[in-house]
Backbone as XML, in Angstrom:
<?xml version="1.0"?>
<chain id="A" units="angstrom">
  <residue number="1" name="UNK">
    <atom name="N" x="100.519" y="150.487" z="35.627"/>
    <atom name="CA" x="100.288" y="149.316" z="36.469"/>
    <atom name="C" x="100.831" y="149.582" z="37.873"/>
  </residue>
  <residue number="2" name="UNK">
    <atom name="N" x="100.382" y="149.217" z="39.131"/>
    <atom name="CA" x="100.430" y="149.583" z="40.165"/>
    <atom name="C" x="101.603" y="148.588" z="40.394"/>
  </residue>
  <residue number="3" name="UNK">
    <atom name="N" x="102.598" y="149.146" z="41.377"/>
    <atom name="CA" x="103.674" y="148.560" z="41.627"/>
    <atom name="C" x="103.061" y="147.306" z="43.208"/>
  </residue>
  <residue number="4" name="UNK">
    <atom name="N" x="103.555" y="146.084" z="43.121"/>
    <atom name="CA" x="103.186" y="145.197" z="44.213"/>
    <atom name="C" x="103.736" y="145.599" z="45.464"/>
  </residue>
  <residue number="5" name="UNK">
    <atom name="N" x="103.507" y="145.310" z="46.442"/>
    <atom name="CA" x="104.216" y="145.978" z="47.947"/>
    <atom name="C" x="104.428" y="144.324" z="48.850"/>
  </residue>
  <residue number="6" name="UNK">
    <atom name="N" x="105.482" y="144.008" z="48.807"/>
    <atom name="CA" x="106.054" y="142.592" z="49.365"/>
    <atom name="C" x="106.668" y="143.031" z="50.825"/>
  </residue>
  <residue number="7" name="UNK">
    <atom name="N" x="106.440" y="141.926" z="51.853"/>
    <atom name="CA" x="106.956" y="142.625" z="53.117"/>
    <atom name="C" x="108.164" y="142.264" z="52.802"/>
  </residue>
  <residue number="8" name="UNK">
    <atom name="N" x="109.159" y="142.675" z="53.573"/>
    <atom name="CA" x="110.514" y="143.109" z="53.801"/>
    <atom name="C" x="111.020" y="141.552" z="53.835"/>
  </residue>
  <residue number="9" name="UNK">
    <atom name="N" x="112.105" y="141.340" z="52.677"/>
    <atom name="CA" x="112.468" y="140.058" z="52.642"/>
    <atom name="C" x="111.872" y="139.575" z="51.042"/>
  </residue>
  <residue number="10" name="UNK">
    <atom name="N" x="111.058" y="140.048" z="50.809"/>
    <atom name="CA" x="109.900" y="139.108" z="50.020"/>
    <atom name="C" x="110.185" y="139.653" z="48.526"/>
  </residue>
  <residue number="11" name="UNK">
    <atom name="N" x="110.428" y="138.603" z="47.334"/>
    <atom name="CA" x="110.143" y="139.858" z="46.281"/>
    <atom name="C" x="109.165" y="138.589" z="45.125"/>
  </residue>
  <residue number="12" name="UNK">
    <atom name="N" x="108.936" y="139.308" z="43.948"/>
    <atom name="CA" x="108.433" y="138.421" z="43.275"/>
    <atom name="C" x="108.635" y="137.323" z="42.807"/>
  </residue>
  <residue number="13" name="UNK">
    <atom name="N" x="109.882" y="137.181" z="42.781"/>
    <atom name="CA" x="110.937" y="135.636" z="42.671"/>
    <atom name="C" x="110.239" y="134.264" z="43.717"/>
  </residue>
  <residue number="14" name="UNK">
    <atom name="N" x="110.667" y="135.197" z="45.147"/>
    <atom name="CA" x="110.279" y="134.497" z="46.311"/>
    <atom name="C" x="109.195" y="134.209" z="45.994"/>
  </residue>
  <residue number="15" name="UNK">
    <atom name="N" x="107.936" y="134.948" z="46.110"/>
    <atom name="CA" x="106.482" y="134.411" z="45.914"/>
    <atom name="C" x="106.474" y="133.620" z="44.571"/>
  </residue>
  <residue number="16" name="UNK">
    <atom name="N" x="106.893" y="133.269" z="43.711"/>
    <atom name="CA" x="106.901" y="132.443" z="42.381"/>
    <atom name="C" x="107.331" y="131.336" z="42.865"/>
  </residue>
  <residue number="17" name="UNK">
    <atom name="N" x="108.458" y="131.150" z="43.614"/>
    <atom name="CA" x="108.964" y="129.921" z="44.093"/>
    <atom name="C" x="107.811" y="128.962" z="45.093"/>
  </residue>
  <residue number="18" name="UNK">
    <atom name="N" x="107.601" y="129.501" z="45.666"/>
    <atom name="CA" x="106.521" y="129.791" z="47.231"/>
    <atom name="C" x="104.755" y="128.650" z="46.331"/>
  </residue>
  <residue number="19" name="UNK">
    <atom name="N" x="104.793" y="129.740" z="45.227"/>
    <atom name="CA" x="103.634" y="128.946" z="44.702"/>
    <atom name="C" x="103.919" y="127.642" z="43.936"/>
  </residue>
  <residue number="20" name="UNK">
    <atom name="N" x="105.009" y="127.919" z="43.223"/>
    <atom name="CA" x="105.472" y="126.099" z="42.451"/>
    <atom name="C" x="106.048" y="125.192" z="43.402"/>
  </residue>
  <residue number="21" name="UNK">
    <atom name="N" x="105.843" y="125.747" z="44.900"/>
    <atom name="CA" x="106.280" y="124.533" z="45.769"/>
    <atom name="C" x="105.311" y="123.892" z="46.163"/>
  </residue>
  <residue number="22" name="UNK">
    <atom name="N" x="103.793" y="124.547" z="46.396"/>
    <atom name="CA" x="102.824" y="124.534" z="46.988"/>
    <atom name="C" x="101.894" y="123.832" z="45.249"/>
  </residue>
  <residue number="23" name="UNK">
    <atom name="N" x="102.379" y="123.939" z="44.297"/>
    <atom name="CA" x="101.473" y="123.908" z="43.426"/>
    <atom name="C" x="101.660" y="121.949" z="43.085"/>
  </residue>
  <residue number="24" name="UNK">
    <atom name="N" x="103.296" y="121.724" z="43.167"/>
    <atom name="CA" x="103.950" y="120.511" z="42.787"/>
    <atom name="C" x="104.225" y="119.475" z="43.941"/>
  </residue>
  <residue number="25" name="UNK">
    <atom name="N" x="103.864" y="119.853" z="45.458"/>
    <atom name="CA" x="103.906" y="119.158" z="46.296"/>
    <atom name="C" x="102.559" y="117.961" z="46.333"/>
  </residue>
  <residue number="26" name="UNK">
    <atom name="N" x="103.440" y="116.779" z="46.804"/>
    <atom name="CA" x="102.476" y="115.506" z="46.761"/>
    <atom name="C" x="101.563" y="116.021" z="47.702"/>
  </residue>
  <residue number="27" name="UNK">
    <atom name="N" x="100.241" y="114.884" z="48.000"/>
    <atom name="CA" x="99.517" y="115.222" z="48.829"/>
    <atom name="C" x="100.270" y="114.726" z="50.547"/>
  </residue>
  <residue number="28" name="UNK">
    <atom name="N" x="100.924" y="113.396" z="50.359"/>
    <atom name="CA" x="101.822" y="112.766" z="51.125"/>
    <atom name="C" x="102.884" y="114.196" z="52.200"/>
  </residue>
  <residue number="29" name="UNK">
    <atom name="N" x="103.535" y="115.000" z="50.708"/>
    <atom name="CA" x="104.357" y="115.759" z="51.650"/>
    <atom name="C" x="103.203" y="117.079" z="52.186"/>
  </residue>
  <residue number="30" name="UNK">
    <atom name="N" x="102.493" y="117.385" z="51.908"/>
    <atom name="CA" x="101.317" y="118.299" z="52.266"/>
    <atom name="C" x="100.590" y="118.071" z="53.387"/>
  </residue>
  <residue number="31" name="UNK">
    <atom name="N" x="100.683" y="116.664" z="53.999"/>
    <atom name="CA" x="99.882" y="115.929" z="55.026"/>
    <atom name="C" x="101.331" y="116.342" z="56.273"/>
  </residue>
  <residue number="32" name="UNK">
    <atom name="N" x="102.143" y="115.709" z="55.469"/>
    <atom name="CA" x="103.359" y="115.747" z="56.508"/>
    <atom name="C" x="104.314" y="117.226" z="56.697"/>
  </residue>
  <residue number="33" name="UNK">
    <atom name="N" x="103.856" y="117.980" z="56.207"/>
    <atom name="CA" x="104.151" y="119.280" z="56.715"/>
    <atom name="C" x="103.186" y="120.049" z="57.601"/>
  </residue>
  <residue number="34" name="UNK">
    <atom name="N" x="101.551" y="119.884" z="57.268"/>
    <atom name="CA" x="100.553" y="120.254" z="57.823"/>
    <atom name="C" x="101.134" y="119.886" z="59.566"/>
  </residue>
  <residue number="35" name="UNK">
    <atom name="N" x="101.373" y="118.442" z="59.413"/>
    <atom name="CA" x="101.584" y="118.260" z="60.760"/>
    <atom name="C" x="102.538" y="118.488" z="61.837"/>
  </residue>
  <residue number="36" name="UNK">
    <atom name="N" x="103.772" y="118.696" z="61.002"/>
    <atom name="CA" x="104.745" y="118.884" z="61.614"/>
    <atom name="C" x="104.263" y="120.494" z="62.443"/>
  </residue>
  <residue number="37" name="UNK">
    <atom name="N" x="103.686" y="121.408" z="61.015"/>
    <atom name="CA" x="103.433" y="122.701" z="62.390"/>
    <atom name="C" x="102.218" y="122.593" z="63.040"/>
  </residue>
  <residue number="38" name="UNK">
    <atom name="N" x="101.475" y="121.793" z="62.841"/>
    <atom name="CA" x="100.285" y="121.646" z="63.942"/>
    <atom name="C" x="101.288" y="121.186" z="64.902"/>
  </residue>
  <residue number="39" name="UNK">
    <atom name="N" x="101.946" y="120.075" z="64.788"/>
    <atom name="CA" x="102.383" y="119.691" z="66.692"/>
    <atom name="C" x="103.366" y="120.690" z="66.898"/>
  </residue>
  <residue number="40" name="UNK">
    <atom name="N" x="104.264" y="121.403" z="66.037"/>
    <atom name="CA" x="105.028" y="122.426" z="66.494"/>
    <atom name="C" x="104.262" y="122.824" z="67.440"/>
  </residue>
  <residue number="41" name="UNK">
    <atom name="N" x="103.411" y="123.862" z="66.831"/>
    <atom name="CA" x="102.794" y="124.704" z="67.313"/>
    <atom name="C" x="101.705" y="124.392" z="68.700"/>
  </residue>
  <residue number="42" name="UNK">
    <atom name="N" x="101.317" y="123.217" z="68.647"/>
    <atom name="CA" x="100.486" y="123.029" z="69.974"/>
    <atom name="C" x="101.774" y="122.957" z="70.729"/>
  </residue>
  <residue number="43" name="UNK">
    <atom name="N" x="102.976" y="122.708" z="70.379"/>
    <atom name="CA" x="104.153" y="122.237" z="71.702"/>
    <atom name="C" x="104.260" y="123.563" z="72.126"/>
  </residue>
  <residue number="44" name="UNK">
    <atom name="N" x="104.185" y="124.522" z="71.398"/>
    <atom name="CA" x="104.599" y="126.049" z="71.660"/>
    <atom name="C" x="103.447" y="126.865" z="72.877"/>
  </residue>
  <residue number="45" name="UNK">
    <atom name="N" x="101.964" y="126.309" z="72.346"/>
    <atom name="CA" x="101.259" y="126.408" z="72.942"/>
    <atom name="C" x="101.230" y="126.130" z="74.616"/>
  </residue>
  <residue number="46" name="UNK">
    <atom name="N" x="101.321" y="124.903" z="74.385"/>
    <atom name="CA" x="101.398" y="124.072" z="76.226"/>
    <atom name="C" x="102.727" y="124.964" z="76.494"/>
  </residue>
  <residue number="47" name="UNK">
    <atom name="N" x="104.083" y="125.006" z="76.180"/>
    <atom name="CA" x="104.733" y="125.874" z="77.043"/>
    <atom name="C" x="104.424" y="127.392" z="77.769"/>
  </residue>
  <residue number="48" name="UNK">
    <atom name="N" x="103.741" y="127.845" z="76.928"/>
    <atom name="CA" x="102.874" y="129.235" z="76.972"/>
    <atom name="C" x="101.950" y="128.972" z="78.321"/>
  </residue>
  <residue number="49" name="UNK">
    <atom name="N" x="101.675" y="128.258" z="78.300"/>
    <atom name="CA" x="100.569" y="127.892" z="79.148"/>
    <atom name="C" x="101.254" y="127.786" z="80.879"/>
  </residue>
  <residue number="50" name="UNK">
    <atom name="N" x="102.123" y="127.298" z="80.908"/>
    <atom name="CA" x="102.952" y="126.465" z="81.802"/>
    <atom name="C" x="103.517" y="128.279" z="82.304"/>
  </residue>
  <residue number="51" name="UNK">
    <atom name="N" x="103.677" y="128.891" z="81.943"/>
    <atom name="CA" x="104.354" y="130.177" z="81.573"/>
    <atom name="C" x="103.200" y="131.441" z="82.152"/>
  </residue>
  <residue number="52" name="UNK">
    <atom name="N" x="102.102" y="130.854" z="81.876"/>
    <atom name="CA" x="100.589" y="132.233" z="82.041"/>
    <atom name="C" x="100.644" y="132.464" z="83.785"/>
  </residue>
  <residue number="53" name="UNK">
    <atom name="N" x="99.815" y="133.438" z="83.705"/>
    <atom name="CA" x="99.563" y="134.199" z="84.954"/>
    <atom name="C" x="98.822" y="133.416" z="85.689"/>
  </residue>
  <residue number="54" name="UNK">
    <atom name="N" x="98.636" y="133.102" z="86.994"/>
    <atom name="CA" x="97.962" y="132.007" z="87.868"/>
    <atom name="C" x="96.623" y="132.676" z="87.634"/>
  </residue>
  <residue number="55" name="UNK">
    <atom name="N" x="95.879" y="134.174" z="87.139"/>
    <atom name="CA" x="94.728" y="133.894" z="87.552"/>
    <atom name="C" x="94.396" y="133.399" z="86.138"/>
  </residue>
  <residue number="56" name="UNK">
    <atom name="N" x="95.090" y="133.379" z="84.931"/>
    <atom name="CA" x="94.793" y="132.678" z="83.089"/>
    <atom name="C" x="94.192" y="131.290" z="83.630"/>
  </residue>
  <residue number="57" name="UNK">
    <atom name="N" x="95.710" y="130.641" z="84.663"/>
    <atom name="CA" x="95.464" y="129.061" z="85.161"/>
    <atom name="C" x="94.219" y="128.980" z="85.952"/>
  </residue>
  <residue number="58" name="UNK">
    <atom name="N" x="93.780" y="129.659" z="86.711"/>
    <atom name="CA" x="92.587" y="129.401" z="87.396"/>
    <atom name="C" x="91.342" y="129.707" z="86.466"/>
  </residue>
  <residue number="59" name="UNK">
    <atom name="N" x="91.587" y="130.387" z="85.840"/>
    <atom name="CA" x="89.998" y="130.764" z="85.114"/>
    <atom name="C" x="90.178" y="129.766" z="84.020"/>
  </residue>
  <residue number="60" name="UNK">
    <atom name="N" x="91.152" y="129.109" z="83.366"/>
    <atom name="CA" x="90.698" y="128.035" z="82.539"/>
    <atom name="C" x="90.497" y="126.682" z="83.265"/>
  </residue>
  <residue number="61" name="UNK">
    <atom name="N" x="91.026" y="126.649" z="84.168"/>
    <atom name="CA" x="90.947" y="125.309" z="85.277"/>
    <atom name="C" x="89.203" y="125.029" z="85.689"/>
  </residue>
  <residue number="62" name="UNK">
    <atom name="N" x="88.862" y="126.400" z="86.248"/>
    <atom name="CA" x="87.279" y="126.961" z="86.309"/>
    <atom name="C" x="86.458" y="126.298" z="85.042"/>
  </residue>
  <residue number="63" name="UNK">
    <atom name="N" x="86.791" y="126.713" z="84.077"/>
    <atom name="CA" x="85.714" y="126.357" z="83.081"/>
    <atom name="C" x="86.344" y="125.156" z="81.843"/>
  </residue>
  <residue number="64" name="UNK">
    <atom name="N" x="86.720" y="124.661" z="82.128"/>
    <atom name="CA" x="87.337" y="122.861" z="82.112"/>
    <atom name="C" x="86.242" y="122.305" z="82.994"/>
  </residue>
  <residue number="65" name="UNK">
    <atom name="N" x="86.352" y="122.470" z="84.283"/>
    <atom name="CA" x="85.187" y="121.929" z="85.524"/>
    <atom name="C" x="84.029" y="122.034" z="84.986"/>
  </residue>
  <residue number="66" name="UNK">
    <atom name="N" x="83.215" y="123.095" z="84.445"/>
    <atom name="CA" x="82.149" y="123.717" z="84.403"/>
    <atom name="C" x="81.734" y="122.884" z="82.881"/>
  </residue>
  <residue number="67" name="UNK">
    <atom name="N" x="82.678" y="122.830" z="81.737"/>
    <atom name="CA" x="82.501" y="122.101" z="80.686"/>
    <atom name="C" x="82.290" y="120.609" z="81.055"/>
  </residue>
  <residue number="68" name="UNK">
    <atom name="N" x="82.862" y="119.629" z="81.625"/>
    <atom name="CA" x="83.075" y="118.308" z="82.650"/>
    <atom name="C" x="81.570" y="118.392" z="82.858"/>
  </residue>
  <residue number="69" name="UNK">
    <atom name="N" x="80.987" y="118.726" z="84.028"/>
    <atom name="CA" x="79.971" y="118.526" z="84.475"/>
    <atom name="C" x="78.387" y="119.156" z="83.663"/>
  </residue>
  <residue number="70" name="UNK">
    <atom name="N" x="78.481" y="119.255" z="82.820"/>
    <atom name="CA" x="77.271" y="120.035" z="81.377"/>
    <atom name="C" x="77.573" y="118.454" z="80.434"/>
  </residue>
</chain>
């Protein structure tokens, strides 16, 4: 039997746990985790943004306009 290859950190325990959390979670806490890293992650996003190279800011500024008026 071929031995499993887990990244660094990870072993079969972990992934067993990982799935009976995901298997026994309400739909309630499943909604409310979904979201927590969706807005994480868009917050992470807009800072990134705030952060980009002026010509990133101009060429999406550009076609924002171009989407607007279509």
């Amino acid at each position: 039997m071929k031995q499993s290859k887990f990244p660094k950190g990870w072993d079969e325990e972990k992934i067993q746990e990982l799935i009976h959390h995901y298997e026994e979670q309400s739909d309630e806490d499943a909604i409310a985790e979904y979201e927590k890293a969706f807005f994480s992650e868009s917050r992470i996003l807009r800072g990134n943004y705030r952060k980009a190279s002026p010509s990133y800011r101009k060429a999406r500024k550009i076609n924002k306009t171009k989407i607007k008026h279509h």
